[in-house]
N, C-alpha and C positions, 0 to 999 in steps of 0.2 A: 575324505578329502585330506589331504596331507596338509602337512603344515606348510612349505611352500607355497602349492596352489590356493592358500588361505589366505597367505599372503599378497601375493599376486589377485585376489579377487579383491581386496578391502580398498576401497574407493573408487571402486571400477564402475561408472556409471553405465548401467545396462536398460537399455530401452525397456525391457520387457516388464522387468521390476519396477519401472519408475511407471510404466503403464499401468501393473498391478495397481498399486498406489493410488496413480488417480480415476482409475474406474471403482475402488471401493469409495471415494471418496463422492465421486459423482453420485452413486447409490445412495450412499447416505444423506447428501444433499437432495436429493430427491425426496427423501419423507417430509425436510423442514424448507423447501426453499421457498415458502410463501413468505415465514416470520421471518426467512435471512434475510431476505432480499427486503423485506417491509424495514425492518431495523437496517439495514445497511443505505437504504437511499431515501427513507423519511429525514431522517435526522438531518442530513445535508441541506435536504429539499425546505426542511423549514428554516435551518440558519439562513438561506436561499430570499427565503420570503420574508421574514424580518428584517435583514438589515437589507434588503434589496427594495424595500417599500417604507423602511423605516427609517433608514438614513439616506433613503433615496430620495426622502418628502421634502428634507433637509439641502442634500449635494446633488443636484441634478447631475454631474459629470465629475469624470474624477480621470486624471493623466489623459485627456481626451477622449474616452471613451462616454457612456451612456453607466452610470452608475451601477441600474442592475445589469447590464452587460456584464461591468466588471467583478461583480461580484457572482455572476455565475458561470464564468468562467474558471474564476477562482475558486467556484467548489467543489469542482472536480479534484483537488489536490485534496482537501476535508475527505470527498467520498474512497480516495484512495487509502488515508487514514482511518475510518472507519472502517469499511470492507480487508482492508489491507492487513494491518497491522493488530488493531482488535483482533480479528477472528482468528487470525495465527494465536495471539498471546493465549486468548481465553481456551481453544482450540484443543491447542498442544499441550496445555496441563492438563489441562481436565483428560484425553486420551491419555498423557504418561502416566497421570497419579492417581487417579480414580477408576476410570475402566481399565486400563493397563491396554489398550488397543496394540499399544508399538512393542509391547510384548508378545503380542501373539502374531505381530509380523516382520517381527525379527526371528523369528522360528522359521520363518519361510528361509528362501534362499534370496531375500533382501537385507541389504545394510544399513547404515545409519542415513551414509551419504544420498544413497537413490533414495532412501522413506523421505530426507526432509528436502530435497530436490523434489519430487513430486508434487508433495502437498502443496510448496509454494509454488511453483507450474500450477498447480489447479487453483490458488490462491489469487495468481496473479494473474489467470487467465477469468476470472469471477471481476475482479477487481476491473476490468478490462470492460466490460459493459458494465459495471454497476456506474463507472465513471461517467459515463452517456447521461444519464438520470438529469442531472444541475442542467445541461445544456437544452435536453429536451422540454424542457420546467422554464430555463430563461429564453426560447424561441416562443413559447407560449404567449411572454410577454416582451415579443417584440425583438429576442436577437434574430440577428438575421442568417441564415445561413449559410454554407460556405464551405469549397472544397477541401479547405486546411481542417475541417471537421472528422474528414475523414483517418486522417491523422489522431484524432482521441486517445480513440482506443488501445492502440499499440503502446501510447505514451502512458496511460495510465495505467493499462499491465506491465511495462515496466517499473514502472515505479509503486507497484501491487507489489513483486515478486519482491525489491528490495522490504519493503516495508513488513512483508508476509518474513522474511526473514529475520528482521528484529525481531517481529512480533516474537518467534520459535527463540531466539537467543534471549529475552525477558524471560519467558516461561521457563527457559533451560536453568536460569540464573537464579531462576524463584525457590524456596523453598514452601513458602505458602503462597496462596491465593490473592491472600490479601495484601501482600507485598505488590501486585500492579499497583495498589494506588499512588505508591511512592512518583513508579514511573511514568503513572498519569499525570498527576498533581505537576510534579517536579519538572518533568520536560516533554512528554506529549501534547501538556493544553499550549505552556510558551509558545512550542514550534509551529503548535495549530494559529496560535495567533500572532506572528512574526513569521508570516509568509507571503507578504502580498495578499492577501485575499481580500480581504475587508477594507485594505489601503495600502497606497504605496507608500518600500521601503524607504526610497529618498526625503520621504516626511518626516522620518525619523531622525535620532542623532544618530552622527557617526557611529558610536562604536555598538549598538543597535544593528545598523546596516549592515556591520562587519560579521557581526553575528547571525545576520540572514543568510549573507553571500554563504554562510554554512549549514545550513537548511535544506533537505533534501525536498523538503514542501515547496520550497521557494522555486526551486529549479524546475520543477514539476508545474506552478502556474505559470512560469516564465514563460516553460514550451506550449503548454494549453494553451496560454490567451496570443502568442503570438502566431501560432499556426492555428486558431479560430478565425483572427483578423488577418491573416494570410499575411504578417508581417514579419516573417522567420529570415534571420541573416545568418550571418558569420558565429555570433554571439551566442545562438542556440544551442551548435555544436559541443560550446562547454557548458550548457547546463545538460545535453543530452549525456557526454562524456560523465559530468557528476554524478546522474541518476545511474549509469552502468557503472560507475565506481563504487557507489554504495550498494548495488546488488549484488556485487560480485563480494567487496566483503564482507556482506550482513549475508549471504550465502557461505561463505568459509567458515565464519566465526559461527554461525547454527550448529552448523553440522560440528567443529569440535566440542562445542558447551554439549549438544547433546548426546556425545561417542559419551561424555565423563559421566550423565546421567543414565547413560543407559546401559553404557558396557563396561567401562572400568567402574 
């Protein structure tokens, strides 16, 4: 390959590669997707069932909804976070530093850009039904359901793939393992808990709220509960707009943080 057409290939996203990608991925999900899938939509399922019977004994309704309504709607944004953003973080170190996986498929005729455009496409396509889980759990106990439901899943694969994004751009940024805790501690748990879920922003003070309206969590149960309750306007647009603004650039910023870890 000359150096031109090497040139000419770097960034070029090629179906075939990015396919490669997520059929090894599929494979590999395949030996674990009992424990994924049990760890990816337990954990929600039970914030789900605490405050949904715990503070629900308390607030029967909350911004006119049905308490546990509101709160398992709102968990679909948490299972996005877990599914989403975890499995990319833990994910992608552990294949770049330990098994060396993206070494032995960057020998293929794949590049940085189609490897971590894949994995988040199968990331955020997982994320995509794992987000179903809260809703089928709060219909259990009485949501009702509803064609704006069918709408979920697209919403929470998109906001999978952004999230599967960061996750790769932490990991890329890590030098050890134990450095996510920073970024747990630090601003994954805040944003899990300044998002609408548990209770509305408006409760809060201002400059709180300010700091939601920046919240890709936020935006994400915005579209969830209003296309659950088939309440979607004007106003949706820009939270749908902020979810594709943040995948697109927590999709750019991956793929350079990880060219610097893996090539240069």
């Amino acid at each position: 390959m000359t150096a031109l057409s090497a040139r000419r290939r770097l960034g070029r996203l090629e179906r075939a590669a990015m396919q490669g990608v997520i059929v090894r991925e599929v494979v590999n999900w395949s030996s674990f997707w009992r424990s994924s899938t049990f760890s990816s939509t337990m954990d929600p399922t039970v914030y789900l069932l605490a405050f949904g019977f715990g503070f629900g004994s308390l607030v029967s309704h909350v911004a006119g909804y049905r308490y546990i309504d509101f709160v398992g709607t709102g968990m679909v944004a948490t299972t996005v976070l877990f599914s989403g953003c975890f499995t990319a973080m833990y994910g992608t170190f552990i294949k770049r530093t330990f098994q060396h996986t993206y070494d032995a498929i960057l020998a293929a005729p794949v590049d940085v850009e189609e490897l971590a455009t894949g994995e988040a496409l199968w990331v955020g396509l997982r994320t995509g039904v794992y987000g179903c889980v809260p809703l089928l759990v709060a219909m259990v106990f009485g949501l009702h359901p509803s064609l704006g439901m069918l709408l979920v899943p697209p919403i929470a694969a998109l906001a999978g793939f952004g999230w599967a994004c960061f996750g790769m751009l932490i990991a890329a940024r890590s030098s050890k393992i134990e450095s996510f805790s920073y970024w747990q501690s630090g601003l994954l748990t805040p944003m899990f808990l300044v998002a609408g879920t548990f209770f509305p922003l408006t409760r809060l003070p201002q400059w709180a709220q300010v700091v939601g309206n920046f919240n890709p969590l936020f935006h994400c149960v915005q579209l969830v509960r209003h296309a659950v309750f088939e309440q979607l306007g004007l106003a949706d647009l820009g939270h749908l707009a902020f979810l594709a603004g943040f995948a697109v650039v927590g999709w750019r910023l991956s793929i350079r943080l990880l060219e610097r870890r893996l090539i240069l």
